[in-house]
C-alpha positions in Angstrom: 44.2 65.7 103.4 46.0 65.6 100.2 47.2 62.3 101.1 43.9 60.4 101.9 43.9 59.7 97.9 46.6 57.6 97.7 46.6 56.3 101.1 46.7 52.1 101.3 43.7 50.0 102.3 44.7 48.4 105.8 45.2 45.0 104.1 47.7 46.8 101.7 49.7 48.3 104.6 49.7 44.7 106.2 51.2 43.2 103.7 54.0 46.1 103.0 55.1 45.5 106.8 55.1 42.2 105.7 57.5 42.2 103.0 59.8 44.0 105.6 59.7 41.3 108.3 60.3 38.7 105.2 57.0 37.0 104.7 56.0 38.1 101.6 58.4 39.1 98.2 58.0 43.2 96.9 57.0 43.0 93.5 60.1 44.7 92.1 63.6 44.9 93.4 66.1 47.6 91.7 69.6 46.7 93.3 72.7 48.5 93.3 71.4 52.2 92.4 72.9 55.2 92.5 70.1 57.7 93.4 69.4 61.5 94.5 68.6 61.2 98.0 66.8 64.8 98.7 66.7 64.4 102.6 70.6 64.2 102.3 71.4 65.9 99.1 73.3 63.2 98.5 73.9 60.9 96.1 73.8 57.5 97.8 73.8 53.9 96.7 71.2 51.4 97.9 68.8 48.5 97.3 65.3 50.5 96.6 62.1 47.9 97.1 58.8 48.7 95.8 55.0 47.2 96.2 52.3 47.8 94.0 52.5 51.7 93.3 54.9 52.7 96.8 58.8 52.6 97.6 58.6 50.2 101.0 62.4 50.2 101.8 65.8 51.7 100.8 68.9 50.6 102.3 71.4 47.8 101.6 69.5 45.2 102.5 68.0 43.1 100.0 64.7 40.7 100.8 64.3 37.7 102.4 61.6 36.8 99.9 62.3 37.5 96.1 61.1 34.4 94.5 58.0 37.1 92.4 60.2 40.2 92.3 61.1 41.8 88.8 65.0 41.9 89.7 65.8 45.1 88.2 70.3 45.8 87.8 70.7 49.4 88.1 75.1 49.9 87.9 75.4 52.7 85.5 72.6 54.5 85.9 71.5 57.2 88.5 68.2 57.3 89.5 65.9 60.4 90.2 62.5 61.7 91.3 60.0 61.9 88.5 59.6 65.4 87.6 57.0 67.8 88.4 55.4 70.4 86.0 53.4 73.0 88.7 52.1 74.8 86.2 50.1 73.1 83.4 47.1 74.2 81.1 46.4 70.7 79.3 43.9 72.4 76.7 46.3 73.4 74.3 45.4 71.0 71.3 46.0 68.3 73.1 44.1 66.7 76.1 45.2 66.0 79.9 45.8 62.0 79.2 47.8 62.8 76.0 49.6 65.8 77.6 50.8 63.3 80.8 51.7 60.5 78.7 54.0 62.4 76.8 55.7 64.6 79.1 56.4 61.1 81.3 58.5 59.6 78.4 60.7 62.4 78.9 60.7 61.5 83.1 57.6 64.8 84.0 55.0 62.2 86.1 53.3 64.5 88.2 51.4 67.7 86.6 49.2 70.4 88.5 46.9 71.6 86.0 44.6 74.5 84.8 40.9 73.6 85.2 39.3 76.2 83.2 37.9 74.3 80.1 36.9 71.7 81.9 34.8 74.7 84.5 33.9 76.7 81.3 32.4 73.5 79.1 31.4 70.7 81.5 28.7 70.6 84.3 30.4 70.4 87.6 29.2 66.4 88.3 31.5 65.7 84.7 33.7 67.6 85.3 34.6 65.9 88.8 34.0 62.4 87.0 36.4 62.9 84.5 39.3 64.1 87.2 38.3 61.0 89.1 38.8 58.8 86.1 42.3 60.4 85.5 43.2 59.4 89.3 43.4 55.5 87.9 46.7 56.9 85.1 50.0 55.6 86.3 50.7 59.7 86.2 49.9 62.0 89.2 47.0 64.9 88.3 46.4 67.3 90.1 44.6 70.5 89.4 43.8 73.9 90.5 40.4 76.1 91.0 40.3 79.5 88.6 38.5 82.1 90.4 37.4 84.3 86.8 37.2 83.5 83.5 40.2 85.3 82.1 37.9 87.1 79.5 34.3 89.2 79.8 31.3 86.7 79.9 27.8 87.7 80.2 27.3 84.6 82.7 30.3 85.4 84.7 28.7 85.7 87.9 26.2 82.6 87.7 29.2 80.5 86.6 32.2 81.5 89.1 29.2 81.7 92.1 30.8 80.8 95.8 28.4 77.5 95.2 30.4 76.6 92.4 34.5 77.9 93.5 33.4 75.9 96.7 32.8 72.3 95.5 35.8 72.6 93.1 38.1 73.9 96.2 36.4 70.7 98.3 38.5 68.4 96.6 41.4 66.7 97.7 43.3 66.6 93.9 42.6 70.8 93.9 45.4 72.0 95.8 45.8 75.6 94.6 43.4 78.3 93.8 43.7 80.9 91.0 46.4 81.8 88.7 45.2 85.1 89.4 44.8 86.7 86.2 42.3 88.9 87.5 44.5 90.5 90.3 43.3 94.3 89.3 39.8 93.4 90.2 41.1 92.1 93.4 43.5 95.2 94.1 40.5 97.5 93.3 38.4 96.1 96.0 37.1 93.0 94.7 36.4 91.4 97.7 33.9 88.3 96.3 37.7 87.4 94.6 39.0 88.2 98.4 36.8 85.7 99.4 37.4 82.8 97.1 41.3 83.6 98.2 40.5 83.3 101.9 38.2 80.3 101.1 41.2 78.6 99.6 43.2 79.2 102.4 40.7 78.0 105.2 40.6 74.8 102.8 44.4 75.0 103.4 44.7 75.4 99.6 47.6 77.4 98.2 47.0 80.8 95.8 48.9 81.1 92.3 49.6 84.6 91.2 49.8 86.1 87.7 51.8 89.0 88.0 54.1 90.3 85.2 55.4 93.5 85.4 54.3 93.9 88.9 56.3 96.0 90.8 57.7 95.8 94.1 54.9 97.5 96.3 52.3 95.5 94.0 54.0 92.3 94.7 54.0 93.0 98.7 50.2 94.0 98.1 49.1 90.6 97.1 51.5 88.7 98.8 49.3 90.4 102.2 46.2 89.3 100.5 47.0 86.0 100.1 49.6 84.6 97.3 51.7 82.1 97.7 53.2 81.6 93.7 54.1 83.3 90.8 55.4 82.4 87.4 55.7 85.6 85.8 59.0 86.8 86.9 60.7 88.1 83.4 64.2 89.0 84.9 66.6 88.5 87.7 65.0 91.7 89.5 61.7 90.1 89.0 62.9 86.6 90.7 65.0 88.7 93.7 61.6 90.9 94.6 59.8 87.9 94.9 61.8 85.8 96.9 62.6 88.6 99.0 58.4 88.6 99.5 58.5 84.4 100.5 56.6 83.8 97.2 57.7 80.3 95.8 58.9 81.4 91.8 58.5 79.4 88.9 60.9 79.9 86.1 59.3 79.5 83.1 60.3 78.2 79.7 57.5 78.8 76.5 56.5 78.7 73.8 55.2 82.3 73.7 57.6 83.1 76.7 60.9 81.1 76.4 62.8 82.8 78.8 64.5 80.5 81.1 68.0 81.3 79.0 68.0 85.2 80.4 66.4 84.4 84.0 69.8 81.7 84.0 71.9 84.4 83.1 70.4 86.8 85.6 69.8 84.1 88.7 73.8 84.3 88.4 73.5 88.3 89.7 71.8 87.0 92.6 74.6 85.1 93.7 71.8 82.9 95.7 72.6 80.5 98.9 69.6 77.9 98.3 67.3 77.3 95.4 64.9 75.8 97.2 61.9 78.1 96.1 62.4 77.8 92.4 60.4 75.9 90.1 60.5 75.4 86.5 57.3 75.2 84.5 56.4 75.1 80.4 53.2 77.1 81.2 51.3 75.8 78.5 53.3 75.5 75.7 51.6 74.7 72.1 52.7 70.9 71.4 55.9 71.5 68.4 57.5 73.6 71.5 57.5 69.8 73.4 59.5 68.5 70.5 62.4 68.0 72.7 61.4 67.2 75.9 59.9 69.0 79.1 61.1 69.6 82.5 63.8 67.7 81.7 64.7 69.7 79.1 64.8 72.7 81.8 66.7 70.7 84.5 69.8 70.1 80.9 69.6 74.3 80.6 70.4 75.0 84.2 73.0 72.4 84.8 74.9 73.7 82.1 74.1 77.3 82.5 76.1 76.9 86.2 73.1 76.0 88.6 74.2 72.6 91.3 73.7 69.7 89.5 71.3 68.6 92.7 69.6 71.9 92.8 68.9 71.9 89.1 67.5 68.4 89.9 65.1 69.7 92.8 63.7 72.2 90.7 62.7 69.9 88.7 61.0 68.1 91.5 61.3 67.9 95.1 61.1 71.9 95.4 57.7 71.8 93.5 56.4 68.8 96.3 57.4 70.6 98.7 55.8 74.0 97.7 53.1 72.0 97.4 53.0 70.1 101.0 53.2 67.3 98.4 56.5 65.3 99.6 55.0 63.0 101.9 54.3 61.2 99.0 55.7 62.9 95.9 59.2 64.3 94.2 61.6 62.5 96.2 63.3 58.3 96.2 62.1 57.5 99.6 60.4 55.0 101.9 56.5 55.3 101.6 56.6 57.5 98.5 55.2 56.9 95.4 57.4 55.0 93.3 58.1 58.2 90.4 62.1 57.2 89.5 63.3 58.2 86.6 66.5 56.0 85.2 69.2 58.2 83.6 72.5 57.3 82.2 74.4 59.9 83.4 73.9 62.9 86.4 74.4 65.5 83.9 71.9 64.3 81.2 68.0 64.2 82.5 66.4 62.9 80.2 65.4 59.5 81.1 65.8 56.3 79.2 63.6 54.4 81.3 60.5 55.5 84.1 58.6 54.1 86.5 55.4 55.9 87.4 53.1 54.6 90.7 55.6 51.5 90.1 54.8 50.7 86.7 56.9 51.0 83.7 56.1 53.9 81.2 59.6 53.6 79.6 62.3 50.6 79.7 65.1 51.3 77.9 64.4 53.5 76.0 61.2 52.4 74.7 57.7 53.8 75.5 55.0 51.2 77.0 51.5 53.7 76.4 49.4 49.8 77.2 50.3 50.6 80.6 47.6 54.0 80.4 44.9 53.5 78.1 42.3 56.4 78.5 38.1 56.5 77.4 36.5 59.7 76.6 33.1 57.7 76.3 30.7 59.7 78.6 33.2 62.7 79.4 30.8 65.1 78.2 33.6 66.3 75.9 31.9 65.1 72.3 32.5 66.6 69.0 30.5 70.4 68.6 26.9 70.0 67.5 26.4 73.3 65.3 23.1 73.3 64.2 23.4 76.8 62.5 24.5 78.4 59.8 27.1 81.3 59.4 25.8 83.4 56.7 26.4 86.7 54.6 24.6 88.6 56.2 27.0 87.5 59.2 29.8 88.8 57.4 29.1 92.7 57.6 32.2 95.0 58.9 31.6 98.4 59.2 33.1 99.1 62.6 35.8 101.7 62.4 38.0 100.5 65.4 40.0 97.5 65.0 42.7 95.4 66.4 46.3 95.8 65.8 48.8 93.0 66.9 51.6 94.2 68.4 53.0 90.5 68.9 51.3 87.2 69.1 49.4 87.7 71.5 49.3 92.0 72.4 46.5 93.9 70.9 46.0 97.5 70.8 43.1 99.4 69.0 43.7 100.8 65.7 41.6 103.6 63.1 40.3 101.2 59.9 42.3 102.5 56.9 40.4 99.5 54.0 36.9 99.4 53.1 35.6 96.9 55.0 31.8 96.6 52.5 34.1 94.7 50.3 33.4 90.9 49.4 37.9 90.2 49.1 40.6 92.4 51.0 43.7 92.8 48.9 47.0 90.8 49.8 48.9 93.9 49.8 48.2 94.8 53.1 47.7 92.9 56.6 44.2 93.7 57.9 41.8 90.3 57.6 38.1 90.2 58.7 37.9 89.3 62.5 34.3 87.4 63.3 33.6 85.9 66.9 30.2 84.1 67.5 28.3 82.4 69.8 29.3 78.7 70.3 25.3 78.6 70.1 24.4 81.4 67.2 22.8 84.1 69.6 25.5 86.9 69.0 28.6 88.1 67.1 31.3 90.5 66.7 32.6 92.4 64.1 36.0 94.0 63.3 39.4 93.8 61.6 42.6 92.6 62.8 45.4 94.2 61.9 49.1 92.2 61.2 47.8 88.4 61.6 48.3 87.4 58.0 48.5 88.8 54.1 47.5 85.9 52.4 45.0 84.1 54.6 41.9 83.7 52.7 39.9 81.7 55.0 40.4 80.4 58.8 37.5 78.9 61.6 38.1 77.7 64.1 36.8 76.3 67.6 39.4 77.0 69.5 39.4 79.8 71.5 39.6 80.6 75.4 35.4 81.5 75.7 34.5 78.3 73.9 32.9 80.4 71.3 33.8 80.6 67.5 36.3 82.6 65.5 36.5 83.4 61.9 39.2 85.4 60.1 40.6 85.8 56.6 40.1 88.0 53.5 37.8 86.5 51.2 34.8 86.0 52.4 33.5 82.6 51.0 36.9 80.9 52.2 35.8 82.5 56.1 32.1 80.5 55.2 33.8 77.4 53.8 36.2 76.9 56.7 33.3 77.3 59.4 31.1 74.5 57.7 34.3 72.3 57.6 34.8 73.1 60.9 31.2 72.4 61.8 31.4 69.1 59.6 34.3 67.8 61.5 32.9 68.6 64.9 35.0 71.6 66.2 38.9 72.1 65.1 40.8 74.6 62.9 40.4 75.3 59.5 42.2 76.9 56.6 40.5 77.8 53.2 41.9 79.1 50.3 40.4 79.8 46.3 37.3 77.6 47.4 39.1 74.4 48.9 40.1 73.3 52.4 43.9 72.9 52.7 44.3 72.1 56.0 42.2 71.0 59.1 43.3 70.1 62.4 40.0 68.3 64.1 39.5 69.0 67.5 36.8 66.4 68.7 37.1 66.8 72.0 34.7 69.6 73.4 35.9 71.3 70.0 39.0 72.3 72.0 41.5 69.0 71.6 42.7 66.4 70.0 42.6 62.9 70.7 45.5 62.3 68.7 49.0 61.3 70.9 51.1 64.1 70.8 53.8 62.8 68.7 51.2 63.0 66.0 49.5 66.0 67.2 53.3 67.7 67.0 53.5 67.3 62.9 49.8 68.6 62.7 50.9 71.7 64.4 54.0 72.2 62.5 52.0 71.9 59.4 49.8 75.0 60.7 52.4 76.7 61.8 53.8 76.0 58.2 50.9 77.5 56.3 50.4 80.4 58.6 54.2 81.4 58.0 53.2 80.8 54.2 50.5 83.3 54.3 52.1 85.7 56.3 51.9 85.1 59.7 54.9 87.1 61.6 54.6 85.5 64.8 56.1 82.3 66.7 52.8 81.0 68.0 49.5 81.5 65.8 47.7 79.2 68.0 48.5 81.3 70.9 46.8 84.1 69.2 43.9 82.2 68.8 43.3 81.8 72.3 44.5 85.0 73.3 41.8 87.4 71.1 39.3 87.2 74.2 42.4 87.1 77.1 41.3 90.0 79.4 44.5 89.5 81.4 46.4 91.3 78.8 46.4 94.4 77.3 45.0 96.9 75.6 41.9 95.4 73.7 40.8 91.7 73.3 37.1 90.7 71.3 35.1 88.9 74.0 31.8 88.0 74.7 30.1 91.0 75.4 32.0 92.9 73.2 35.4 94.9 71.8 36.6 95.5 75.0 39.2 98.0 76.7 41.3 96.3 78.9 42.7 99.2 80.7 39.9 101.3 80.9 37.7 98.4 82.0 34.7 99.2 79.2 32.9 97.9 76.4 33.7 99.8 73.7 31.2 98.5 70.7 28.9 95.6 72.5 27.9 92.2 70.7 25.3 92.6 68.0 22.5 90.0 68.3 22.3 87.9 65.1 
């Protein structure tokens, strides 16, 4: 099934059987390379052939025809899959297209990605037009099917309706359903989640977990009920209990969670015969955490932390394609496979100086060649927010005795209100700001104080968020009105104020949730905000993280969502929206 998307026309398989029998000339020839065979886990030497987007020989023979072929020299260098990143959520700042046209210039080509921005802001007929326009990049997209919203929406059940799990689970580029943030709800006896799970798996979809800290007899639990994968696993005894269980693990390296160096450490503990069901993934990382690299940058750590040079490789890779039922065509230098090859000058150093993705070139020699996967947004139903109301004082009244305390950037717990929140100004002598969430369309906020997210910050809006819906934060109240209308003016993005003038904005025109900017430029815009959040005393590694988490049901103790300040473990709404 997967297949049927990249499958040849009939007069395209013709011809490829025709280059064999020497009546026609592929269109690009690399001789003499040195290359991971993953059938063998070898490396071998050959002559590797390609036509139009597909490898259609390796062996020693050259063809018979090569009068049109791009004669390619490849002594020196060793040649590998293009890797594969299982685990993506391409709304952090950046966009799908500009998330897979970076990672490829350091050799990632294939992505499986999060759909939940595109399910939470687009109709489902966009949303399915947009994915279908990504299928033309030289990159590989696929996607997976969220089952809940990750927060507490009033709409909730209208929006994640069998109708609409179903038509997303139809398609051939979903292959997974979940991650399943929501796994309480499911071991409590929610069987409408059961059902989306056993939906998937008649579709012969695969189910992503979202376990951390789950213990053993959890882990067997969900594994019965249907889960296939987890990236979670936060030591070496987290790893061993879930291979012991058949789950398929990805090791994961973040920005909020960079923890690939320990889970090294501890994989060595395990003393493990075969690597085949690890995986590496970035999970999302903000885009300054990319500075460096991606998978790649993974595949370096583990090769020189001790793992098999080849292993290290197919983690990267073929492990994820297969995990996937993805290798007939994906993570592996092979006849009939895409052609994803990633040139590297040495076995021990992955980053690639040149890459060929579906057969054309997205890197020669160091050099990137972005004309080979231009990208329109026109008609993607992702425009720049429309606000067509204003945030006023009467918006801006605290009174709630309850707030939120971070315990890290992203960990909330409820806390007793020690300031007077009536005040126009908090004082910089302490850490508690204003917290404001709103409506993306002005029918309801929230009101209450967060506790250790800055000293100094007079003034921050911003559109980015994981409901869609507005927050405001800060200390002085006209900088928190100043930096919504900028934010407004600019159509969606993040805003800082300070003493009555804007001193930074990051616009976000896309849905009010990304940038359109490449990420190499999008990277120093970050760093900036980063920058001026350490400035104004923000103790944390990842303040856009915190952004997005303030409504994250999946984690504890207390979040600001849409119907309210809400009690994660105790499953209630503690003070409910208050209708503007």
């Amino acid at each position: 099934m997967v297949e049927s998307k990249y499958r040849w026309r009939s007069l395209q398989l013709r011809k490829a059987v025709d280059i064999i029998d020497g009546k026609r000339s592929p269109q690009m020839v690399l001789k003499n390379a040195t290359f991971l065979h993953s059938g063998f886990k070898q490396w071998i030497t050959a002559n590797i052939w390609i036509q139009e987007d597909r490898i259609v020989y390796i062996g020693e023979q050259l063809p018979a025809k090569d009068e049109n072929s791009e004669q390619i020299d490849c002594t020196n260098l060793f040649l590998v899959p293009g890797y594969i990143e299982p685990h993506a959520h391409p709304f952090q700042l950046y966009n799908p297209h500009s998330l897979a046209q970076y990672a490829s210039q350091y050799g990632t080509t294939t992505l499986v990605n999060d759909n939940l921005v595109l399910f939470l802001q687009l109709p489902k007929k966009k949303a399915f037009s947009l994915m279908d326009d990504m299928k033309d990049l030289p990159q590989s997209l696929f996607w997976w099917s969220r089952f809940d919203s990750q927060s507490q929406m009033t709409n909730e059940e209208e929006l994640f309706s069998i109708k609409n799990i179903n038509a997303w689970l139809e398609r051939d580029d979903v292959i997974q359903g979940g991650e399943l943030t929501g796994w309480p709800k499911l071991l409590a006896g929610d069987d409408m989640m059961l059902h989306f799970i056993q939906e998937a798996k008649r579709k012969n979809k695969l189910i992503e977990g979202h376990f951390p800290g789950a213990s053993e007899k959890t882990l067997v639990k969900l594994k019965l009920l249907g889960a296939d994968s987890d990236h979670e696993s936060l030591s070496g005894k987290d790893i061993y209990y879930r291979l012991l269980h058949g789950y398929t693990v990805a090791l994961r390296y973040s920005s909020i969670r960079p923890d690939l160096p320990l889970l090294l450490d501890e994989l060595k503990e395990l003393s493990l015969q075969s690597y085949d069901s690890l995986l590496f993934t970035t999970d999302g990382s903000t885009p300054s955490f990319h500075e460096q690299g991606f998978i790649d940058v993974m595949i370096k750590m583990a090769i020189e932390s001790g793992i098999p040079i080849i292993d290290a490789y197919h983690m990267g890779s073929y492990n994820a394609a297969k995990h996937f039922r993805l290798d007939g065509i994906l993570g592996q230098i092979a006849t009939g496979r895409i052609a994803n090859i990633n040139f590297l000058t040495s076995k021990e150093h992955p980053t690639p100086v040149s890459v060929l993705a579906k057969g054309k070139w997205l890197k020669r020699d160091g050099k990137a060649m972005y004309e080979n996967a231009p990208f329109s947004w026109a008609n993607s139903g992702m425009d720049p927010l429309k606000v067509d109301w204003e945030l006023t004082n009467d918006d801006l009244q605290f009174s709630m005795a309850l707030g939120m305390k971070m315990e890290n950037a992203v960990i909330m717990k409820p806390y007793s209100v020690n300031v007077d929140p009536s005040v126009e100004e908090l004082s910089e002598e302490h850490d508690e700001n204003f917290l404001l969430l709103l409506d993306k369309d002005g029918k309801w906020r929230i009101n209450t104080m967060l506790k250790g997210f800055a000293t100094k910050l007079h003034g921050l809006a911003s559109s980015y968020s994981n409901t869609g819906d507005y927050i405001v934060i800060g200390k002085r109240k006209k900088d928190m009105i100043l930096a919504f209308n900028r934010m407004k003016e600019i159509g969606g993005g993040i805003v800082l104020a300070h003493n009555g003038e804007i001193i930074f904005e990051l616009s976000l025109p896309l849905g009010g949730r990304m940038s359109k900017l490449p990420l190499e430029e999008l990277i120093v815009k970050e760093k900036k905000y980063k920058e001026i959040m350490i400035e104004k005393g923000y103790p944390y590694i990842d303040p856009v993280y915190t952004l997005l988490f303030l409504s994250s049901t999946h984690l504890p103790y207390i979040r600001i969502t849409p119907v309210g300040i809400y009690d994660v473990m105790n499953k209630t709404v503690l003070f409910p929206a208050i209708m503007r």
